[in-house]
C-alpha positions in Angstrom: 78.6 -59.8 45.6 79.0 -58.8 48.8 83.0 -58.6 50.6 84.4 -61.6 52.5 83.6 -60.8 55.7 79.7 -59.5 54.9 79.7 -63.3 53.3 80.5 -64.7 56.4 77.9 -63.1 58.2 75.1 -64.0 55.7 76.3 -67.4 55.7 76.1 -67.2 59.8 72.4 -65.7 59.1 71.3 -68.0 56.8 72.8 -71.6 58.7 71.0 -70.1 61.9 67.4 -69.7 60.1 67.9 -72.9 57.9 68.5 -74.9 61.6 66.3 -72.6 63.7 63.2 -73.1 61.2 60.3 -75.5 62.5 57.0 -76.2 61.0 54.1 -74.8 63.3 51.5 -76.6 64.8 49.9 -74.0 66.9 49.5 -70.5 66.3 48.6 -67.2 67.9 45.4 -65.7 66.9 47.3 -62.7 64.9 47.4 -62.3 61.1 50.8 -61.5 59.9 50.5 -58.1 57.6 49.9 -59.2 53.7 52.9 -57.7 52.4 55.4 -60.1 55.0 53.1 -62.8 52.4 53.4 -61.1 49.0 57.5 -60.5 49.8 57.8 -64.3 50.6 55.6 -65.4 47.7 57.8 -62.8 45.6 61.3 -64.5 47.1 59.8 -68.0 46.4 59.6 -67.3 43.1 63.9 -67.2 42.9 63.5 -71.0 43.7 65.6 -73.5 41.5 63.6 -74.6 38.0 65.6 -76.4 35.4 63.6 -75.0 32.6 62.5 -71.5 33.8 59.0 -72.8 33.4 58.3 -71.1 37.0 55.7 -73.9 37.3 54.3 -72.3 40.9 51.0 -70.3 41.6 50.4 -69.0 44.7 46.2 -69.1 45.9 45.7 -66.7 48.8 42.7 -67.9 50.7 40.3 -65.4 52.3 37.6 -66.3 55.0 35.0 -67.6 52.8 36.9 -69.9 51.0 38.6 -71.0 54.5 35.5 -71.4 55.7 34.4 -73.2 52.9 37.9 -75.8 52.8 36.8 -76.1 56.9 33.6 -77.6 55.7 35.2 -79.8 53.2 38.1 -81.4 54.8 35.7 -81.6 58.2 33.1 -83.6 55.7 35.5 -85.8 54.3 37.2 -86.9 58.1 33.4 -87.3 59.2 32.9 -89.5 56.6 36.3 -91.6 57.3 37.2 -91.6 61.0 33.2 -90.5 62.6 31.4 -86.8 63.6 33.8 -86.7 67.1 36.9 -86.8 64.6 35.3 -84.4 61.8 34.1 -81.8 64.4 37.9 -82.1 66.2 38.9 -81.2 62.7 36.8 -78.6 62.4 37.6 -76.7 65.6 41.3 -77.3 65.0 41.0 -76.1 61.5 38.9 -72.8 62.3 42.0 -71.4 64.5 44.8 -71.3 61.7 45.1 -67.7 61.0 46.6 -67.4 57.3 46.1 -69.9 54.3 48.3 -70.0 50.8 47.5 -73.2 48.8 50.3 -73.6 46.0 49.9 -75.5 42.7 52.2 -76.8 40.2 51.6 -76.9 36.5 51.4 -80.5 34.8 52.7 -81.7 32.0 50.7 -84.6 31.2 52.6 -85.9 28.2 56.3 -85.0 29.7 56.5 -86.8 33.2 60.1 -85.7 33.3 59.3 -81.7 32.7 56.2 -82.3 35.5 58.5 -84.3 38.3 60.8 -81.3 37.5 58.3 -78.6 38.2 57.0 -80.6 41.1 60.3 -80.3 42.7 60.7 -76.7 42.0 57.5 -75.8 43.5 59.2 -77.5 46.6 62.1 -75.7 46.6 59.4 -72.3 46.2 57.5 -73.8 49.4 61.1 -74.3 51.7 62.2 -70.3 50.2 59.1 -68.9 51.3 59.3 -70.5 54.7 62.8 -70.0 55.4 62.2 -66.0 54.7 58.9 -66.3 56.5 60.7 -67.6 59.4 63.7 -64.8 59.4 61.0 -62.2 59.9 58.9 -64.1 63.1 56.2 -66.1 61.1 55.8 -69.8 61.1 54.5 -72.2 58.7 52.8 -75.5 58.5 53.2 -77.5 55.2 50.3 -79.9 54.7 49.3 -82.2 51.8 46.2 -83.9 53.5 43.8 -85.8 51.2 41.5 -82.7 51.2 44.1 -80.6 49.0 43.7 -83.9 46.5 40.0 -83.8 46.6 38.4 -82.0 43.0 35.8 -79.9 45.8 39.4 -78.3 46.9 40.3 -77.6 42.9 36.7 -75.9 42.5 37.2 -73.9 45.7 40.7 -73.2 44.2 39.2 -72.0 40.8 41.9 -74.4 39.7 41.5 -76.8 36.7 42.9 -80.1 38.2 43.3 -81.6 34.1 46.4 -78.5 34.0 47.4 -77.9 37.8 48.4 -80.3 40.6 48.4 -79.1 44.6 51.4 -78.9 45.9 50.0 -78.2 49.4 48.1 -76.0 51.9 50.2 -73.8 54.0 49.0 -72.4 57.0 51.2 -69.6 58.4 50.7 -67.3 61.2 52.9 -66.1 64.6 53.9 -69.5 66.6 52.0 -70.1 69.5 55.2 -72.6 70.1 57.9 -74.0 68.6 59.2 -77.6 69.1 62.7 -78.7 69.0 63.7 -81.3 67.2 68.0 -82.5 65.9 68.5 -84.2 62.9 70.8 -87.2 61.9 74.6 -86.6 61.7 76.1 -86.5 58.3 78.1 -89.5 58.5 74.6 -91.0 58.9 73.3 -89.4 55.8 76.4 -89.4 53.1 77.8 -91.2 51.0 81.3 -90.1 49.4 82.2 -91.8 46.4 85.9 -92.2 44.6 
C-alpha cells in the first residue's frame, strides 16, 4: 500500500478517468497496438466475482470474422428495418477498427451463481474500459440483437448451451468524444437509519 499522500493522488487519477470516460461512437481509422488489448483484458480479469469462478472469456476478432459479423448483423437489420438500413449498417459497421466480444459462463441449474457471473463479467467490461481509457483508447459497449443471434455463437466458436454474450466491444482512438453530467447524488441515494 502505497503512503498517504501517493493515495491521494491515485485517488485524484482514478475520480478523473472514472468521470472523464465516455463510450465512443466514432473512431479514427488507427488500431491501438495488441498489447494496450491483452494488458486491459489482463486488468479485467481483477474484476469483483463472489465465487472466483472468473466466469469471463475474452474473443479477439480478426478481419475475417469482422467481416463475417458485418455480414450477419447487416443481414439481420435488412431483414427488420429494409436494404437502405442494412447497407447504413454495413458501412457504419466496416469502420470500427478493433473488436473483443466477451462471454460469460452459464450455470443453467444455479440462476443465482449465473446472475453472479453475469455481473462480474460487467464489472471485467467497465475495468477494461476504464484502463483502456487512461491510456487514450475508447470503447463502445454494444449488446445488439446480432451478439444474441446463434450465427454470432458459431462465428464465436462459442457453444451457446454453456456461454452467454455479454457484448461486442468496439475500441479504437476517438474520433470524438461527447460530454455528458450525470444526476446529483441526492437524486440517486437513499440513506437509511
Amino acid at each position: 500500500m502505497s503512503s498517504g499522500g501517493d493515495n491521494k493522488a491515485t485517488a485524484q487519477i482514478i475520480e478523473e478517468v472514472i468521470r472523464d470516460r465516455r463510450t465512443i461512437h466514432n473512431f479514427t481509422t488507427e488500431t491501438p497496438p495488441f498489447e494496450q488489448i491483452e494488458k486491459a483484458i489482463e486488468l479485467a480479469s481483477w474484476a469483483p466475482n463472489h465465487r472466483h469462478t472468473e466466469p469471463w472469456r475474452f474473443h479477439h476478432l480478426g478481419p475475417e470474422t469482422i467481416s463475417a459479423v458485418v455480414d450477419l448483423n447487416s443481414r439481420l437489420v435488412t431483414e427488420k428495418k429494409g436494404a437502405s438500413a442494412g447497407s447504413a449498417k454495413r458501412e457504419r459497421w466496416s469502420t470500427i477498427p478493433g473488436w473483443l466480444a466477451v462471454t460469460s459462463a452459464l450455470s443453467r441449474n444455479n440462476a443465482e451463481l449465473q446472475k453472479e457471473d453475469y455481473a462480474a463479467c460487467c464489472c471485467a467490461i467497465q475495468n477494461l474500459s476504464l484502463y483502456l481509457w487512461s491510456v487514450g483508447v475508447g470503447v463502445k459497449w454494444t449488446t445488439g440483437a446480432v451478439t444474441r443471434h446463434l450465427d454470432f455463437y458459431r462465428l464465436l466458436n462459442v457453444d451457446p448451451a454453456v456461454r452467454q454474450t455479454v457484448g461486442l466491444l468496439w475500441y479504437g482512438y476517438a474520433a470524438n468524444v461527447a460530454q455528458q453530467k450525470r444526476q446529483p447524488v441526492g437524486e440517486i441515494l437513499t440513506r437509511l437509519p
